[in-house]
N, C-alpha and C positions, 0 to 999 in steps of 0.2 A: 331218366334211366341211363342215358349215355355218361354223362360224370361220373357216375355210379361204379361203373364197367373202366372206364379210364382210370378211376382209385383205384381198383383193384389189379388192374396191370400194371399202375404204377409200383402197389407194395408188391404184386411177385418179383417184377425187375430187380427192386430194392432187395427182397430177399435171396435172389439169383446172386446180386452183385456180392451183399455179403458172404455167402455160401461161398463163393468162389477163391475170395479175399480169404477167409476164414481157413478152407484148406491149404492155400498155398501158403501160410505164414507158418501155417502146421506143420508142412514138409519142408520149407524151408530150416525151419528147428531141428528139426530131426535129421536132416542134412548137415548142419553146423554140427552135431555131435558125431557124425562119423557113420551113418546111416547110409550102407550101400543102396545103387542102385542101376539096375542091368537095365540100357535103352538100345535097341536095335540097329544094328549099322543100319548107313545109308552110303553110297559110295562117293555120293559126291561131297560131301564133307569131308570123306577122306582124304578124296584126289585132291579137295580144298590145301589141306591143310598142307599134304605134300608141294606144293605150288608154291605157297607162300614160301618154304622151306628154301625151295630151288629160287624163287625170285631175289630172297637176298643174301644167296651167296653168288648169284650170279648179276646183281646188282642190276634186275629190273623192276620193276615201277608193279600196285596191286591196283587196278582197279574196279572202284565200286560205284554202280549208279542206283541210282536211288527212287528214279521211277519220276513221276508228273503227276500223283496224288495231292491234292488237299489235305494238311493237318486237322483239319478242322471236322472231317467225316470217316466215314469207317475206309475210308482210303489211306487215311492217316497212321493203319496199325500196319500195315506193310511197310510204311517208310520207315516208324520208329523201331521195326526190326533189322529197317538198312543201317542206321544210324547205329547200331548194335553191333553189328558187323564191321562196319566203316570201325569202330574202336576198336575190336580184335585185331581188325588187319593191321591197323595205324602203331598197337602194339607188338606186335609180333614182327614186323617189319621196321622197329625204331631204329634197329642198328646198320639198317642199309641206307646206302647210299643216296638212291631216289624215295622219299616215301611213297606211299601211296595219294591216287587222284581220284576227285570223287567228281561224278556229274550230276546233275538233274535237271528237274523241270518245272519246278516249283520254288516262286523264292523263298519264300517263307522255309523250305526242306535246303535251299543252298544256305538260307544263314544257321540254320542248325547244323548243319554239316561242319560249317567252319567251327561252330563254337563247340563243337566234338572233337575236331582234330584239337581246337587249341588246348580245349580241360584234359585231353590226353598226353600232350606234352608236357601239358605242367603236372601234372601227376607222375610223370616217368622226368620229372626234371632237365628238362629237353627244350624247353619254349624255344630257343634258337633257332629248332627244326622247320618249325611252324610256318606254312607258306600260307595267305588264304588264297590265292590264287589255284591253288592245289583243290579248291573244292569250287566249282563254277556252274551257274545255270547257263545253260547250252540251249534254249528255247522255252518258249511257254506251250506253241502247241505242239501235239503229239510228234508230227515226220521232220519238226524243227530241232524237235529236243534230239531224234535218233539222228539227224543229220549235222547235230554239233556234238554229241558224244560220240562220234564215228571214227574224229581225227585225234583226239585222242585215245583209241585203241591203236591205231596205223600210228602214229607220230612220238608215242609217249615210251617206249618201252616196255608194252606191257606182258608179264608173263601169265596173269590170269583175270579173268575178269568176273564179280561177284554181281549179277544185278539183280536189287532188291525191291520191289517198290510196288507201286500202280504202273503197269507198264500193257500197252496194247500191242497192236498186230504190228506195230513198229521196234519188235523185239527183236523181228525177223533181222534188220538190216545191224541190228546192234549184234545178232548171232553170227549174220555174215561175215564182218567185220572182223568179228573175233577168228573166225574160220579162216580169213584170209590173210592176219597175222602171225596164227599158227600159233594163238594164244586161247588155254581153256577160258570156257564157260559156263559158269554157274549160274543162275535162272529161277528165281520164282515169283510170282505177282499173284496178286490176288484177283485179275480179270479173269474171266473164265479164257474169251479167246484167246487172250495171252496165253494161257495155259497151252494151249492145244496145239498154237504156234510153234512156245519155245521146246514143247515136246518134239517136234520133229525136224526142230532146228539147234535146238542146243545141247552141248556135248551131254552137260548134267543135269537134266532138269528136276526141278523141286513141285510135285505137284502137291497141292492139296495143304493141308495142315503141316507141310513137310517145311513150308517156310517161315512158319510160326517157333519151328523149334531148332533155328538157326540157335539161337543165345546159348541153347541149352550144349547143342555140339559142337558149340564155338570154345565152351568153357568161360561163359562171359560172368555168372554170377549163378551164386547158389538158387535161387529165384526160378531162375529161369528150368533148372531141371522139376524144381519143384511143381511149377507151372502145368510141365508136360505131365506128372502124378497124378496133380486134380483133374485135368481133362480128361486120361483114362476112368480116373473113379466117374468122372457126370457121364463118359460118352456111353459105359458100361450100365448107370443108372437110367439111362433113358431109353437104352435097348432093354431093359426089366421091366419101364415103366410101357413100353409100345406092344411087349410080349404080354404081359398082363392086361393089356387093355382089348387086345386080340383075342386073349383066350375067355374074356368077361361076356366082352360082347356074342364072342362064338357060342356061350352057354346061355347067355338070354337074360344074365344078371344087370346089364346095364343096354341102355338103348342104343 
């Protein structure tokens, strides 16, 4: 019986996964043809964006950490939304003077890091720019990675700091740092305590789904808006699906 029951989770996953694929290439299309779409401030994308603006005319440095998740598990989807980000900034920032410095905690997430900055400069025809040193693991364990990504907020010129990743209660020190620079920052992880942390620690915190749709208010790719479309259609479908299941059982239609 149990193979039985694991077939069957296997094909909803499978038909979850396509559903999900299947909407967002929908909206993606529908986006390529000029297909508006109103998504809700949030301020700290604003303030984001403002930063960068002021960092390179004032010739300081952006930086992005990228947290101490694993690629390899669901820790992985917060880094490769840092990595998302780390190219907005790397572009938006090509024509100043310092680029931007990226930390982490994970090598496997530093050698991506590098080979984001580099396919970014070659893309903007730039390779010259390209430092790998600019993108550095700082520790493997948690209070090591916040105690080598510290000295570069103090040391590096930074005028904002994005951190994106698996990041824990050692956000606090990476907030402080920021605070004691006099340099913003942005904030979101997918730990819960991180969450709760950098809420009362950091200028902008990102909670919740709010840092899944970096891409989208980064302006990183038509995708990404389209992304945030199908989540409201499923998150909407499944508050229809929990109301109807409420109101079935409440009549006595199902057990």
């Amino acid at each position: 019986m149990e193979p039985v029951l694991n077939l069957n989770n296997d094909i909803l996953g499978l038909v979850f996964i396509l559903l999900c694929l299947g909407l967002t290439l929908f909206f993606t299309y529908l986006s390529r043809r000029g297909s508006a779409i109103h998504i809700r401030d949030i301020p700290a994308f604003r303030h984001f964006h403002r930063e960068v603006d002021l960092a390179v005319e004032a010739g300081k440095r952006l930086h992005v950490s990228l947290g101490r998740g694993s690629i390899n598990d669901l820790q992985g989807g917060a880094a490769l939304i840092g990595l998302t980000i780390l190219d907005r900034c790397a572009r938006e920032a090509s024509n100043s003077d310092r680029p931007p410095v990226t930390t982490s905690g994970n090598g496997v997430i530093t050698i991506l890091s590098q080979d984001t900055l580099q396919s970014t400069y070659r893309s903007l025809a730039a390779e010259e720019r390209y430092d790998p040193t600019n993108a550095r693991l700082t520790g493997l364990a948690p209070m090591a990675y916040a105690a080598g990504a510290m000295p570069a907020i103090h040391d590096e010129h930074i005028n904002a700091n994005f951190l994106a990743g698996h990041i824990g209660t050692e956000v606090a020190l990476l907030s402080e740092a920021s605070e004691r620079s006099r340099s913003l920052s942005v904030a979101g992880t997918d730990d819960l305590t991180g969450q709760a942390v950098l809420y009362a620690t950091c200028d902008e915190p990102l909670l919740g789904e709010e840092l899944y749709a970096a891409g989208a208010y980064l302006g990183a790719n038509p995708a990404h808006i389209a992304s945030l479309r199908m989540q409201d259609i499923l998150r909407w479908a499944l508050v229809a699906v929990i109301v109807l299941g409420a109101v079935l059982k409440l009549l006595g239609i199902v057990p």
